[in-house]
C-alpha positions as CSV (number, residue, x, y, z in Angstrom):
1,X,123.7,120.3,102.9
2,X,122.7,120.4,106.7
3,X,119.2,119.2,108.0
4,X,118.5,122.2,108.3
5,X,118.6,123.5,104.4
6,X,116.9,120.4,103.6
7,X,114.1,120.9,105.9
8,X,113.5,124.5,104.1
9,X,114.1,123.1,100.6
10,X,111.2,120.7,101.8
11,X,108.9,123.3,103.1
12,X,109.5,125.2,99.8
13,X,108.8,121.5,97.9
14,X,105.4,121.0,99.6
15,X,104.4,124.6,98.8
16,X,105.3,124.2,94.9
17,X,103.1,121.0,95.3
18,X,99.8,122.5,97.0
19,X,100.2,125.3,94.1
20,X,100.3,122.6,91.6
21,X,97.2,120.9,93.2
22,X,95.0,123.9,93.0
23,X,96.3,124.4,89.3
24,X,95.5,120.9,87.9
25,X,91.8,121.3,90.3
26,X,91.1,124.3,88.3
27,X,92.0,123.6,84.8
28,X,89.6,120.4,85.6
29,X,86.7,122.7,86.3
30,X,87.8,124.7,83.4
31,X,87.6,121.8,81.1
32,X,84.2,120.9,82.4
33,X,82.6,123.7,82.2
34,X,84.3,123.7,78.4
35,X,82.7,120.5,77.5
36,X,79.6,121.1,78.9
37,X,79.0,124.0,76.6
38,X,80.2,122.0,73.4
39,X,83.5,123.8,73.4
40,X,86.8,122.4,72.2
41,X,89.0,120.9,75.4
42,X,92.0,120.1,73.5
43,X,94.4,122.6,74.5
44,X,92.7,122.7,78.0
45,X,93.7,119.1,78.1
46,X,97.0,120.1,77.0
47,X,97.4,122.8,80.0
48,X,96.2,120.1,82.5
49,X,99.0,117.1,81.0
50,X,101.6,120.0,81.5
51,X,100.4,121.0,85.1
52,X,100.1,117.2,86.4
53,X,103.6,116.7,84.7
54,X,105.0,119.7,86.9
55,X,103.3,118.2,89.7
56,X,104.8,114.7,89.6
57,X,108.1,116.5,89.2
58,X,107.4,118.6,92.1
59,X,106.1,115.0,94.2
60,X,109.8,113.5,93.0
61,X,111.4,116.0,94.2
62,X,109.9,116.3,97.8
63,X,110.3,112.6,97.5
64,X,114.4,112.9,97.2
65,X,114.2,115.5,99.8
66,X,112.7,113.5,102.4
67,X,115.3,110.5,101.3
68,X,118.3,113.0,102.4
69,X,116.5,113.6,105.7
70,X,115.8,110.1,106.4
């Protein structure tokens, strides 16, 4: 792939991870708020191992991206 590609497939990369960083900050507030009215946070908890997963997969794949254009 040129620079060029790379440098979109980067661009795309650091949007997927800003997403994902507003989706794990708000399923944090979500399971706040659930605790602090005595309500079950399990599958909240859940939600937020599956978004930080996507996120660290998101952060290794920028990661190789930059590697290529280094």
């Amino acid at each position: 792939m040129d620079h060029n590609q790379e440098r979109r497939h980067l661009a795309q990369a650091s949007q997927h991870i800003a997403q994902a960083q507003v989706y794990v900050a708000r399923q944090r507030v979500i399971i706040d708020r659930l605790a602090a009215i005595g309500l079950p946070t399990d599958d909240a908890l859940a939600t937020l191992a599956a978004f930080e997963g996507t996120l660290q997969a998101f952060e290794r794949h920028r990661a190789m991206i930059l590697a290529v254009l280094a």
